[in-house]
N, C-alpha and C positions, 0 to 999 in steps of 0.2 A: 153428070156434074156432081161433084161430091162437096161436100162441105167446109168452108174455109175452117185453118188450121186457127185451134184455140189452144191455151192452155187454162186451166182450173186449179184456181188456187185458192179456194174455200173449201171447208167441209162440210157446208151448206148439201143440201138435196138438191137444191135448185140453184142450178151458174148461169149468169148470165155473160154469153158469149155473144160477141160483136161483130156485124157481115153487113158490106158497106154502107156502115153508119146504122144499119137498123140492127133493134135487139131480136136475138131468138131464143130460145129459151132451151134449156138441155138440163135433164134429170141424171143426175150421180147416184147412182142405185146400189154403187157399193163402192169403197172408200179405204186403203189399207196402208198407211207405212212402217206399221207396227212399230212404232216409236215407243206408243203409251200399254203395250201387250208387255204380260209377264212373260218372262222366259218359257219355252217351252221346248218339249221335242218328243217326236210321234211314236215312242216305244215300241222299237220293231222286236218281234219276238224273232225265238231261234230257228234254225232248220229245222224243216217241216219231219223230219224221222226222228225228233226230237220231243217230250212229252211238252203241249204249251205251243208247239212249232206249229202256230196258225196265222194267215194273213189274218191282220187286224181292217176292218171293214166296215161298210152302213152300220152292221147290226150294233155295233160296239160302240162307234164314233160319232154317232150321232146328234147334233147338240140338245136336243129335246126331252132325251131320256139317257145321255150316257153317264157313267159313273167312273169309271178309272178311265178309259183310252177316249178323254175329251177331245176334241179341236180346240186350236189357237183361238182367243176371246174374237170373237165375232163372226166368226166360222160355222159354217153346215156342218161339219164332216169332214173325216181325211179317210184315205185307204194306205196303209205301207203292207207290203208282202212278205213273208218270214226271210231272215235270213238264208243264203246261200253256204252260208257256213258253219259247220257245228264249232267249232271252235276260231278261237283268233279273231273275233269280229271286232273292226274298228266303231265307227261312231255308229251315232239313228241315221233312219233314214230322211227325217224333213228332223230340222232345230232352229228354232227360232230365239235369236241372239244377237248380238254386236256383231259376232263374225260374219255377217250375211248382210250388213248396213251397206247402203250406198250412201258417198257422200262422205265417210272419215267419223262419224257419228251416229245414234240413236243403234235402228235394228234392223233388221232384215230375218229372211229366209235361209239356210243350208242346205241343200240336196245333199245328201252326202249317195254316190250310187257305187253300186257293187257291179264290177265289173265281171260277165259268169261267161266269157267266153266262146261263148256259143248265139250265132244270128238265132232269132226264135226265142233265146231263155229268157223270160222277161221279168226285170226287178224295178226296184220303187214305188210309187204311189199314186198318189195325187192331193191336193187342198183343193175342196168343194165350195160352191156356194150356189144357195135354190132363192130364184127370186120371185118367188109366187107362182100360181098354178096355172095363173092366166099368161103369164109372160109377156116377150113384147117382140114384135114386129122386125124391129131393128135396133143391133146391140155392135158396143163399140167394147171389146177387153182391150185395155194398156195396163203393161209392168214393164218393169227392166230385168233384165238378166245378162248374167255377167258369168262365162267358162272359166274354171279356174287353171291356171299355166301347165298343171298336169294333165289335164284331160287331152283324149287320142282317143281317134275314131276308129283305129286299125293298124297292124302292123305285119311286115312282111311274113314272121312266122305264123301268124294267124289268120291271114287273111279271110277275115269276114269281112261281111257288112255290120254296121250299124245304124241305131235308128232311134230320136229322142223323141217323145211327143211332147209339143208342147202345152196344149190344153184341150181338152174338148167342152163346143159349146154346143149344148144340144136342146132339144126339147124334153119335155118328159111329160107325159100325156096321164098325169093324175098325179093326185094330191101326196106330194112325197111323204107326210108323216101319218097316210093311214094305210097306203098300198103297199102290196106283199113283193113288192116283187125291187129289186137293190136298183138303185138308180147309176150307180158307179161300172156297172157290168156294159158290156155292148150289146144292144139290141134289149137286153130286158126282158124277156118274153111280149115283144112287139112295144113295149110302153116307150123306151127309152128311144125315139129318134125322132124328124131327122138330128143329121149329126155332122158338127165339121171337126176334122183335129187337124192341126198344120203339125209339122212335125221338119226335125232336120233329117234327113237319110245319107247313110255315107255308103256309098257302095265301091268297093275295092279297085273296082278297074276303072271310075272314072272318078276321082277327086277333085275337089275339097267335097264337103257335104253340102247337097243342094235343100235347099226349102221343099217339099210338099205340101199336098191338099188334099185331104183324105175326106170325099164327099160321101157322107151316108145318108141315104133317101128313105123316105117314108112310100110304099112299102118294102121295098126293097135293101135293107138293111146291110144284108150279106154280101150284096153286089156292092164293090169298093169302087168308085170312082177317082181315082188317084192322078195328080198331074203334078210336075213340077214348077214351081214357081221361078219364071226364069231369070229375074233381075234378082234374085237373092241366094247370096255366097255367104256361109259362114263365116262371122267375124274371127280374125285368128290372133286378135292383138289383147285377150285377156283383159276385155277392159267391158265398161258396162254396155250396156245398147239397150234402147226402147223399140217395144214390139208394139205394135197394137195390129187385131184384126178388126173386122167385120162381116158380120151375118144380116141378111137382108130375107124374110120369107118371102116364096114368090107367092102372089096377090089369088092363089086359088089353086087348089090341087089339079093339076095337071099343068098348067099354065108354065110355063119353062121360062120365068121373070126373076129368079129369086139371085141376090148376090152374095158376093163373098169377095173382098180386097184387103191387103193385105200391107201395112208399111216397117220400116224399118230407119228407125231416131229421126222421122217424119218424111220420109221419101217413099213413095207408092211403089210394092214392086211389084204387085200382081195382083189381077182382078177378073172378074167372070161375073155375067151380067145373065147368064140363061141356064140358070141351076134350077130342076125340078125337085127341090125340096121336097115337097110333098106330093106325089106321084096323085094319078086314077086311082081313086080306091081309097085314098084317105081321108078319113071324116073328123080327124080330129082338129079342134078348136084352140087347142092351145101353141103358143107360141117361145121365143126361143126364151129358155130359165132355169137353164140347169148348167152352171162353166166348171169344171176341173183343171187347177191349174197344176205347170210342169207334170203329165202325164208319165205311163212308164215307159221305163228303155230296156232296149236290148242293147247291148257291147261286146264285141268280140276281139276289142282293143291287147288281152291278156286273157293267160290261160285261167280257169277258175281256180286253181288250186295255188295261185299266187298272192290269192287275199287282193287282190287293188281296187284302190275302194278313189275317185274323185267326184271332187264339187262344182256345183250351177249353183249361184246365187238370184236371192229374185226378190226385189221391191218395190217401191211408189205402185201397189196394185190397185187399178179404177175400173169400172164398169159403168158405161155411161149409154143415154139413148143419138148421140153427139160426139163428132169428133172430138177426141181427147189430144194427142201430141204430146211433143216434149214436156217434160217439166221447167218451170220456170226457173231453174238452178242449172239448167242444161247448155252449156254453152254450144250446143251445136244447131240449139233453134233458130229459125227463120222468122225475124220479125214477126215476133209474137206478140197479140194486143192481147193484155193482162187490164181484167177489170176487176179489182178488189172490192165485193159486195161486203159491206155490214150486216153482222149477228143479228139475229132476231131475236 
């Protein structure tokens, strides 16, 4: 049984959401519509054969001690990968501005991605956020994201696949601002799992692009457990939609309890109730705190040396311990009980 649909409309820590007639309580642990952020955008450097032509990363981005290649105000960290081009390059790779607002006002996010031609080349980044060391049990990410009318997942002369991730939320099994080892990497040297990334995949011979589930277990990291999420078809109308996942730890290593569901602008499309998260063998204590959101792609939509460069929009971003849902500006929600808490 899962949790009646709320929506949150404080910027409170603490919402209180309504289930038949009693309150429960749900923690907002992170919070983003980048209305009141200054402009920004993630300074992708040049191609890598290039002097300078370096992915910009933890080391750099970090919000604790970075100096030129900060994060967006209230931000962990970003990662962008050097450009694919030594010349002719269009925009950054993440830009946060008016053009990425949902809603006709305020701000938003830009993906701007580079399209290299090749399944496998993999460009863009990520937006981080670490929510303590100890983490938590069970976590609800919602944003919106919106394709913009030129994006294409594949085309007759190139027939690739393609493949977008959308975010990963993982664990990270120590204290991010004193451990050596990059949190943004896969696997970490053992630190960084388990792991989920939902991602869209387009693969050539059977269209449109399906939703996936890319399960990564503690210990077994490199073993990918991938399935398709079958009630979810890429939206093709250019318009916004709200995501939201969920991560559930199972209740004990080896124990095969752990979840992961999945909705799209508040309709359930897929869920799994006997994920062994943390396999035999794992000792570790912490829980899920570490989310990367719009992950990187690969596109084989165009040749690389055509320069084509499209955008993913992404805003209203919440992290909650509690169903989130639509936003209350949404006309697509489902009798939604909105309870307006007073400021403290």
């Amino acid at each position: 049984m899962f949790p009646q649909k709320a929506i949150f409309t404080s910027l409170l820590f603490t919402t209180i959401v309504l289930q038949n007639s009693s309150p429960v309580f749900a923690e907002i642990l992170f919070q983003d519509n980048f209305d009141s952020s200054p402009d920004w955008q993630s300074q992708q450097t040049i191609h890598k054969s290039q002097p300078g032509g370096t992915d910009i990363a933890w080391g750099m981005t970090r919000s604790d001690n970075c100096t030129t290649y900060c994060p967006p105000q209230g931000w962990t960290s970003y990662r962008a990968a050097s450009s694919y081009w030594i010349d002719d390059r269009r925009k950054d790779t993440y830009v946060l501005s008016s053009e990425g607002a949902r809603g006709g006002s305020g701000k938003g996010i830009t993906y701007n991605v580079e399209v290299t031609g090749d399944y496998g080349a993999w460009s863009g980044g990520s937006l981080d956020i670490w929510l303590g060391e100890t983490g938590h049990s069970e976590l609800y990410v919602r944003y919106y994201l919106k394709f913009n009318s030129n994006w294409e997942w594949t085309n007759p002369e190139q027939n690739e696949h393609s493949q977008q991730k959308l975010m990963r939320i993982s664990t990270y099994n120590a204290n991010i601002w004193t451990t050596n080892y990059n949190p943004q990497e896969f696997g970490s040297g053992s630190v960084n799992w388990p792991t989920l990334y939902p991602g869209w995949y387009n693969n050539v011979s059977f269209p449109p692009a399906q939703m996936t589930m890319a399960v990564r277990k503690a210990l077994t990291y490199a073993t990918d457990d991938t399935e398709k999420v079958a009630n979810a078809t890429w939206p093709t109308d250019s318009d916004w939609h709200c995501y939201e996942f969920r991560v559930k730890m199972n209740s004990s290593p080896g124990v095969a309890n752990g979840e992961w569901e999945a909705w799209i602008d508040g309709v359930s499309v897929g869920s799994r109730t006997d994920v062994e998260w943390k396999m035999n063998g794992s000792n570790t204590t912490h829980n899920w705190n570490w989310v990367m959101f719009i992950d990187n792609i690969t596109n084989g939509s165009s040749p690389l040396d055509s320069h084509t460069e499209m955008q993913l929009y992404m805003d209203d971003v919440i992290i909650s311990t509690e169903y989130i849902g639509l936003a209350a500006d949404d006309s697509r929600a489902e009798q939604q009980i909105i309870l307006h808490v007073p400021s403290f």
